[in-house]
N, CA, C and O atoms as CSV, one atom per row, in Angstrom:
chain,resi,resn,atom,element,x,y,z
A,1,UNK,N,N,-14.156,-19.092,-2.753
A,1,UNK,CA,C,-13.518,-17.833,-2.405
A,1,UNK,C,C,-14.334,-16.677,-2.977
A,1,UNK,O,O,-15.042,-16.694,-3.984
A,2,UNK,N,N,-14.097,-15.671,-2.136
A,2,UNK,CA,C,-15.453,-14.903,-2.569
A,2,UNK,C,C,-14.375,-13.496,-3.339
A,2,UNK,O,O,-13.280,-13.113,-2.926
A,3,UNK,N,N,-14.987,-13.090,-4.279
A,3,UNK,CA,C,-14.584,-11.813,-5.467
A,3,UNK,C,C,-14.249,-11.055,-4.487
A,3,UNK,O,O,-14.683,-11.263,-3.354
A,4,UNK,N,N,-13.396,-10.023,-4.784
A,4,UNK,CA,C,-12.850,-9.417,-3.841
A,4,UNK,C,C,-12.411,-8.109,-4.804
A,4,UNK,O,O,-11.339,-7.678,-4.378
A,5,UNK,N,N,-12.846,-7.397,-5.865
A,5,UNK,CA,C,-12.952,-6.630,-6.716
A,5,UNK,C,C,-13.370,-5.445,-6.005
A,5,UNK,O,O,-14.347,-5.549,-5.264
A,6,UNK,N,N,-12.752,-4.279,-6.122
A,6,UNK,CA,C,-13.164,-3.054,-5.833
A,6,UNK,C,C,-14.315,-2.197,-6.589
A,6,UNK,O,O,-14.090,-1.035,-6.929
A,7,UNK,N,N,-15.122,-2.608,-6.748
A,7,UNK,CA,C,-16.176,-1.976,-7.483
A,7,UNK,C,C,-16.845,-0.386,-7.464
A,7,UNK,O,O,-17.510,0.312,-8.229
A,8,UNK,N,N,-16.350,-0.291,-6.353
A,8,UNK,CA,C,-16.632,1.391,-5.813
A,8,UNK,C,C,-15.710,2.145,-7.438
A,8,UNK,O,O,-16.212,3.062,-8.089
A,9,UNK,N,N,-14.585,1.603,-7.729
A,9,UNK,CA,C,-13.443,2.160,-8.413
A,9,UNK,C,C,-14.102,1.686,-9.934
A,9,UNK,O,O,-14.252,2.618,-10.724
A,10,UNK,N,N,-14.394,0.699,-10.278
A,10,UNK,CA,C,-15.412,0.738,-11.591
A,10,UNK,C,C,-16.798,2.205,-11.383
A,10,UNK,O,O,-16.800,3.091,-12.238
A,11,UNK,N,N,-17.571,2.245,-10.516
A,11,UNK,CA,C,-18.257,2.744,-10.283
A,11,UNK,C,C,-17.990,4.336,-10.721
A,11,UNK,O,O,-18.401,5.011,-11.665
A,12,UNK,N,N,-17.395,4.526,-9.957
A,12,UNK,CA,C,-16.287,6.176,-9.818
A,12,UNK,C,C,-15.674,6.574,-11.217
A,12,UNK,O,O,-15.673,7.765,-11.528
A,13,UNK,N,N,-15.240,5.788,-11.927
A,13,UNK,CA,C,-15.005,5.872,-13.090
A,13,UNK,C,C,-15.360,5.990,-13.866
A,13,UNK,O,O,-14.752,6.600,-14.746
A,14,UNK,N,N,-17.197,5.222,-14.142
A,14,UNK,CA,C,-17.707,5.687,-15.211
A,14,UNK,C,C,-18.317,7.289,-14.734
A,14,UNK,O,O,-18.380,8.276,-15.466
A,15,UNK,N,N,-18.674,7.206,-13.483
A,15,UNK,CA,C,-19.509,8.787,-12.828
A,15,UNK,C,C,-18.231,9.537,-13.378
A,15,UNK,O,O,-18.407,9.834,-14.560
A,16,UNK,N,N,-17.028,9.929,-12.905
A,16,UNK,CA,C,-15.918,11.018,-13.529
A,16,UNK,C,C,-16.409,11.316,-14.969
A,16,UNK,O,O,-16.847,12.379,-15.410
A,17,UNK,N,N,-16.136,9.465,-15.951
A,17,UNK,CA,C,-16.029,10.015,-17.159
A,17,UNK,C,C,-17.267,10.129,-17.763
A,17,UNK,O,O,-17.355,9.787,-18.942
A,18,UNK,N,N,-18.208,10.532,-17.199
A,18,UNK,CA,C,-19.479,10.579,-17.478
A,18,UNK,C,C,-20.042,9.760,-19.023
A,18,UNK,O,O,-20.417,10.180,-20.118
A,19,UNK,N,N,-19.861,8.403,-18.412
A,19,UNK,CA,C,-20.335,7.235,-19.499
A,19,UNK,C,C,-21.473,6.623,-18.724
A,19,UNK,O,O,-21.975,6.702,-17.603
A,20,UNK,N,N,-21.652,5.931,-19.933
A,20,UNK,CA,C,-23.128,4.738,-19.577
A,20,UNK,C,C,-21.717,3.478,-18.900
A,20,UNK,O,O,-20.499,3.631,-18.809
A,21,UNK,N,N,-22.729,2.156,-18.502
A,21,UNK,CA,C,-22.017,0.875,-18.501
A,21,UNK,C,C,-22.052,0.538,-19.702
A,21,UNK,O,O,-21.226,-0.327,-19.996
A,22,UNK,N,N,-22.751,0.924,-20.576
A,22,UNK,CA,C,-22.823,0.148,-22.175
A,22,UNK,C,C,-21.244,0.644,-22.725
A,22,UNK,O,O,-20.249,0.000,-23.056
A,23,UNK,N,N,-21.593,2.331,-22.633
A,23,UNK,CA,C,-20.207,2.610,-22.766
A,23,UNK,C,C,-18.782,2.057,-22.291
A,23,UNK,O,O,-17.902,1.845,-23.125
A,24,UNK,N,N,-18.637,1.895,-21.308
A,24,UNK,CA,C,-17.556,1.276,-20.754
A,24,UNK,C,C,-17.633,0.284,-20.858
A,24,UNK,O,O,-16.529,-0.246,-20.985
A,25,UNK,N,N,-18.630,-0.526,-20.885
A,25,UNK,CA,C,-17.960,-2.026,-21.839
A,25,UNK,C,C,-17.590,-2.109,-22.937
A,25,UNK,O,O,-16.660,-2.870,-23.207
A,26,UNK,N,N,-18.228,-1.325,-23.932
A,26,UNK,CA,C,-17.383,-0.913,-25.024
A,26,UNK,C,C,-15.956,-0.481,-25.224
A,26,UNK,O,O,-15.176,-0.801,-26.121
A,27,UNK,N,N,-15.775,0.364,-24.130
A,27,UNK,CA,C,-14.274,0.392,-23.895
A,27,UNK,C,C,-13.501,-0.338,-23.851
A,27,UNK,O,O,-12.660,-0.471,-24.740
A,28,UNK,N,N,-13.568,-1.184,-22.568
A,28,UNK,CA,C,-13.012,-2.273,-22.154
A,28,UNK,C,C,-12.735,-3.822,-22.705
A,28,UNK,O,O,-11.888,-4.699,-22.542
A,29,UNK,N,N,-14.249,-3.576,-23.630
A,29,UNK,CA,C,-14.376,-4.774,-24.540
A,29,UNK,C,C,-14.400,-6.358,-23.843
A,29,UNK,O,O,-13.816,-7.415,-24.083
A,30,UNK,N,N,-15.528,-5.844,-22.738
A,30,UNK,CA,C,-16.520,-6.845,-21.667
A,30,UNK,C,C,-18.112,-6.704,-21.733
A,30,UNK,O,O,-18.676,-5.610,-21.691
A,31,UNK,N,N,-18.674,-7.743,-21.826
A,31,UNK,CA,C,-19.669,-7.573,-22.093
A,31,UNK,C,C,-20.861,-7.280,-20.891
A,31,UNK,O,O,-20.782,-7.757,-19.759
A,32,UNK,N,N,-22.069,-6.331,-21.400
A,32,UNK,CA,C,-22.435,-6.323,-19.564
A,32,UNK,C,C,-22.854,-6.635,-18.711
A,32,UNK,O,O,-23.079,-6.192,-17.585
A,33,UNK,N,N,-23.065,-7.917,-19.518
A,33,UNK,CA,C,-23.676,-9.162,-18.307
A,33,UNK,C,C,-22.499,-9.443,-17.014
A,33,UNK,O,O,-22.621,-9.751,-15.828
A,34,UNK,N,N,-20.907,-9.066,-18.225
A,34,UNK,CA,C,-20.077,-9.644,-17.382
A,34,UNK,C,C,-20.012,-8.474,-15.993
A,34,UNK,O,O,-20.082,-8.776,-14.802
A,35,UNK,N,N,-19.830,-6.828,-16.692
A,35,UNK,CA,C,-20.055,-5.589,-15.882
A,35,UNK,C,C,-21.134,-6.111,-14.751
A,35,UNK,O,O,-21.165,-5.981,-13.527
A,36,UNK,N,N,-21.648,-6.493,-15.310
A,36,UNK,CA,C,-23.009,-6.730,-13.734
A,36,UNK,C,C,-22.796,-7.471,-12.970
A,36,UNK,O,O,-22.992,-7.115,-11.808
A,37,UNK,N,N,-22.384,-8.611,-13.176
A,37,UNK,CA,C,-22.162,-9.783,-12.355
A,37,UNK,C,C,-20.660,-9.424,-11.275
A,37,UNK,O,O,-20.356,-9.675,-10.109
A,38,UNK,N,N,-19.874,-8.563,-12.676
A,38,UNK,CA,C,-18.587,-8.293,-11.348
A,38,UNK,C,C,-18.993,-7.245,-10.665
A,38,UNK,O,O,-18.553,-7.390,-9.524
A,39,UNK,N,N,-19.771,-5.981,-10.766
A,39,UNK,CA,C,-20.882,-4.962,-9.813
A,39,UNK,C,C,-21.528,-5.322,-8.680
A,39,UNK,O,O,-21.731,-4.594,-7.708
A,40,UNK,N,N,-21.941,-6.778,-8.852
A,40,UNK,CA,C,-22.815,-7.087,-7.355
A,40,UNK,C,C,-21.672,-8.303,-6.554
A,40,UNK,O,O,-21.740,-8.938,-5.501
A,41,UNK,N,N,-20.867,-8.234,-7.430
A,41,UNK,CA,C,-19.774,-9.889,-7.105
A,41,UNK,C,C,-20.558,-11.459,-6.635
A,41,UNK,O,O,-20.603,-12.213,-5.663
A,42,UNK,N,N,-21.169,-11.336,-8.182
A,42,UNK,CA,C,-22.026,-12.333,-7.898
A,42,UNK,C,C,-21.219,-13.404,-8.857
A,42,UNK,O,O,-21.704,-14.532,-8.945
A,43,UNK,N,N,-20.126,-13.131,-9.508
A,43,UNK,CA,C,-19.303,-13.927,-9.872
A,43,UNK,C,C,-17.733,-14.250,-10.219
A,43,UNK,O,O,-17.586,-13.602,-11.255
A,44,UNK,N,N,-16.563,-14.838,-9.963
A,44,UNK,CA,C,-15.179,-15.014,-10.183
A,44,UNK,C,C,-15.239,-13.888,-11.331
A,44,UNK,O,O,-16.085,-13.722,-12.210
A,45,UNK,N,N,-14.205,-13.254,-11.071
A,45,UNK,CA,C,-13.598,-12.434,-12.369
A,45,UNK,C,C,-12.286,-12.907,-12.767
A,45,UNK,O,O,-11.287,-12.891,-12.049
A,46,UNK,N,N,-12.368,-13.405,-14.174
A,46,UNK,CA,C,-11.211,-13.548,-14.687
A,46,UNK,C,C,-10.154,-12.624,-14.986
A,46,UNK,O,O,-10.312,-11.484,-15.424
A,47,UNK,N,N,-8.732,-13.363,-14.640
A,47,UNK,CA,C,-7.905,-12.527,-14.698
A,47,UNK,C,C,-8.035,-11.524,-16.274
A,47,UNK,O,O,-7.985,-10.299,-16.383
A,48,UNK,N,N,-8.181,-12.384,-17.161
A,48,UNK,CA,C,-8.328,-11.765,-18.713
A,48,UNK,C,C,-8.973,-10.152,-18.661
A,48,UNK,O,O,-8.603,-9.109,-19.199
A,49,UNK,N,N,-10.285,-10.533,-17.612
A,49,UNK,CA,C,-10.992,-9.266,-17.914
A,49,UNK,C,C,-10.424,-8.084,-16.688
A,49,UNK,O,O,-10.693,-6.884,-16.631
A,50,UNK,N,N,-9.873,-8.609,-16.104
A,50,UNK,CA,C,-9.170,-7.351,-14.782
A,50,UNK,C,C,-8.023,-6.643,-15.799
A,50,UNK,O,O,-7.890,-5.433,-15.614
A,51,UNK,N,N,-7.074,-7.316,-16.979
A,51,UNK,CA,C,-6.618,-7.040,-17.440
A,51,UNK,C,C,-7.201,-5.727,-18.977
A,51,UNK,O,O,-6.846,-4.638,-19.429
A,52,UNK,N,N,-8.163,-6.689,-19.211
A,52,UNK,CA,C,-8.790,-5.760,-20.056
A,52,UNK,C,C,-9.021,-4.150,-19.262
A,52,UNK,O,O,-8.362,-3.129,-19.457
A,53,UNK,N,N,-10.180,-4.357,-18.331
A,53,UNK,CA,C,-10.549,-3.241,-17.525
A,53,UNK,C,C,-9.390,-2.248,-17.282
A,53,UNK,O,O,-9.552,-1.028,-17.243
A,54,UNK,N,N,-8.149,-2.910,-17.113
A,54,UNK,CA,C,-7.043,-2.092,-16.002
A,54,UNK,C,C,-6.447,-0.929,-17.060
A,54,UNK,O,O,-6.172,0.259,-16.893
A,55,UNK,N,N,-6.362,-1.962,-18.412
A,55,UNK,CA,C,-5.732,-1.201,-19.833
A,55,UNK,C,C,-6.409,-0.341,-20.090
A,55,UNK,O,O,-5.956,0.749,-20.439
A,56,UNK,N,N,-7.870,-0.631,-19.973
A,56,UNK,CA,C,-8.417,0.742,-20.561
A,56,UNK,C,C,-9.123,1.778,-19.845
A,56,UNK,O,O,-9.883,2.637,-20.292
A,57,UNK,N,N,-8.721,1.540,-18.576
A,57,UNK,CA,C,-9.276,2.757,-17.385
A,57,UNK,C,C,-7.919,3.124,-16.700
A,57,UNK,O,O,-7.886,4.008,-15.844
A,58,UNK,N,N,-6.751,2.409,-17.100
A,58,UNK,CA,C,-5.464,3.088,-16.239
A,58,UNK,C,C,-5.650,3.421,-14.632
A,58,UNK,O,O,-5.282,4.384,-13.960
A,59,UNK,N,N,-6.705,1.676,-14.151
A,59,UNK,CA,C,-6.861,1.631,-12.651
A,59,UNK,C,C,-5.819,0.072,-12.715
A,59,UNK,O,O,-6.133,-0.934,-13.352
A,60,UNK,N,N,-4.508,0.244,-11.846
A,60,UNK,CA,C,-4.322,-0.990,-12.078
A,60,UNK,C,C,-4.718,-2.643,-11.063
A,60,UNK,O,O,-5.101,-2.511,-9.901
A,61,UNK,N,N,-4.626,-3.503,-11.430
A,61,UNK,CA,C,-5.020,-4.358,-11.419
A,61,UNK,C,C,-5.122,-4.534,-9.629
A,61,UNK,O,O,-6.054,-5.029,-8.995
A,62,UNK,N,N,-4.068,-4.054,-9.194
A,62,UNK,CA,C,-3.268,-3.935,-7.294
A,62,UNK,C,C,-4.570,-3.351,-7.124
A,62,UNK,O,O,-5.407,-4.085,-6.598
A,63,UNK,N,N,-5.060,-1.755,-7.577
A,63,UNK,CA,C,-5.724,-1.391,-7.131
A,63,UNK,C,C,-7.233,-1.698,-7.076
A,63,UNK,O,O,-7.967,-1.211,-6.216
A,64,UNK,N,N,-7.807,-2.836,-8.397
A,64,UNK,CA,C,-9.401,-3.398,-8.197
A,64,UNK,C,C,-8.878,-4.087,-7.420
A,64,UNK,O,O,-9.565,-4.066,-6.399
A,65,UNK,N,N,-7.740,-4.924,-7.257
A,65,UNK,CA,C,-7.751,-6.083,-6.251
A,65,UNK,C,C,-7.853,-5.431,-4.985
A,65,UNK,O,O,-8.350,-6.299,-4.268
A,66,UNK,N,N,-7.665,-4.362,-4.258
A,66,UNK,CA,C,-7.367,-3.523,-3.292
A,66,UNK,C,C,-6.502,-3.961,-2.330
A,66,UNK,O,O,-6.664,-4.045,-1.113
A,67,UNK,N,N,-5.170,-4.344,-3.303
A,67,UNK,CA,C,-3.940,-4.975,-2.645
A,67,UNK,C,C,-2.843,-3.115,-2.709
A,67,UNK,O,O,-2.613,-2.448,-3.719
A,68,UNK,N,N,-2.507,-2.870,-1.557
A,68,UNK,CA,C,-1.344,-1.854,-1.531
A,68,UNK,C,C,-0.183,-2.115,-0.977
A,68,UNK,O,O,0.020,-2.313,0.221
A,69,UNK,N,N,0.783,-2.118,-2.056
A,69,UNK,CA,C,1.764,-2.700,-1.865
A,69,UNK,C,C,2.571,-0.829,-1.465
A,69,UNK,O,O,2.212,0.299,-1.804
A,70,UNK,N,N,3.466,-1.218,-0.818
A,70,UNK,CA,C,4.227,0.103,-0.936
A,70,UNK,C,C,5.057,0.400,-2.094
A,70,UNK,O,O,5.814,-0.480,-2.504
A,71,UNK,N,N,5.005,1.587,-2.699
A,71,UNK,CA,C,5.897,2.276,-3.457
A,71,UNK,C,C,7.722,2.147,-2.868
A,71,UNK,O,O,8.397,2.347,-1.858
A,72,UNK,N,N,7.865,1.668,-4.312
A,72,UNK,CA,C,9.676,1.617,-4.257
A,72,UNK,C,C,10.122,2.736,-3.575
A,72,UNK,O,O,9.452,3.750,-3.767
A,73,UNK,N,N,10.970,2.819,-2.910
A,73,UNK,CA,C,12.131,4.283,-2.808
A,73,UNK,C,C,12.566,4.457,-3.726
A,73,UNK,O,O,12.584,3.535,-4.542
A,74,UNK,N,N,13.094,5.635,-4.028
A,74,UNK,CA,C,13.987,6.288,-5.391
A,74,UNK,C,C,15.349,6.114,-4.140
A,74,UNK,O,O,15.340,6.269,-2.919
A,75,UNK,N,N,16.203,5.814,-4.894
A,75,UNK,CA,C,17.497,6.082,-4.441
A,75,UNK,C,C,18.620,7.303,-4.652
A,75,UNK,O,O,19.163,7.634,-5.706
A,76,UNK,N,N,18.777,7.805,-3.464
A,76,UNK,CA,C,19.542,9.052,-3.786
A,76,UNK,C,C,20.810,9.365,-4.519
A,76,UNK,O,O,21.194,10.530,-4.619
């Protein structure tokens, strides 16, 4: 099964917060062999590290997966 990671949205994120990848693995606390390999999706990403990533960029997990689910209704 092939990675299916939104990488445009890693990408975009470090350009906004104007970091290195060194930086943001530091953040995230992934190393950047792993950053690279999930960049070209040249390999499975573990759930562990979608979790890491999601905590510390406040992209969540729906959205690297580029699953959109619809938003609840508020009830009147």
């Amino acid at each position: 099964m092939k990675n299916i990671i939104k990488t445009e949205l890693i990408q975009k994120y470090i350009e906004e917060n104007n970091i290195t990848k060194t930086d943001f693995c530091k953040q995230c606390k992934i190393s950047t062999s792993t950053l690279n390999l999930l960049l070209k999706n040249k390999a499975k990403t573990k759930i562990e590290t979608l979790i890491k990533i999601s905590k510390s960029t406040k992209i969540t997990i729906d959205e690297l997966l580029g699953l959109n689910f619809p938003k609840p209704k508020k009830k009147a």
